[in-house]
C-alpha positions in Angstrom: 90.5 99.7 110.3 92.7 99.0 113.6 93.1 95.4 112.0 94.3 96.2 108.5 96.4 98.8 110.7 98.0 96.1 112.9 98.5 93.8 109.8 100.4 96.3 107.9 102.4 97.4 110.8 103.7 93.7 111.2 104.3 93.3 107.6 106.4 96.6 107.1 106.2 99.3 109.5 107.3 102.2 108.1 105.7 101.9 104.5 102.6 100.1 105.1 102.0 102.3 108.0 102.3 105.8 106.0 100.3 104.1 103.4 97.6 103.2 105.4 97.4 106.5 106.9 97.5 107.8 103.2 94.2 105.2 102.4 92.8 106.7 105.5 93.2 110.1 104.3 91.8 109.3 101.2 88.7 107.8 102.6 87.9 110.5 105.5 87.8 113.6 102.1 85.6 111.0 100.1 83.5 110.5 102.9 83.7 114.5 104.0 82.8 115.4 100.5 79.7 113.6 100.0 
């Protein structure tokens, strides 16, 4: 996760970064609701 984090956030720090925290978000309720 910290790498795919640091790789977005070189390529485009604003966007990549609020999408990866979006992905994140996404993962943490799948893995909450199982």
């Amino acid at each position: 996760v910290d790498a795919a984090l640091r790789i977005a956030n070189a390529e485009h720090p604003p966007e990549s970064l609020a999408r990866a925290c979006q992905a994140l978000d996404v993962l943490l309720d799948g893995l909450l609701m199982e």
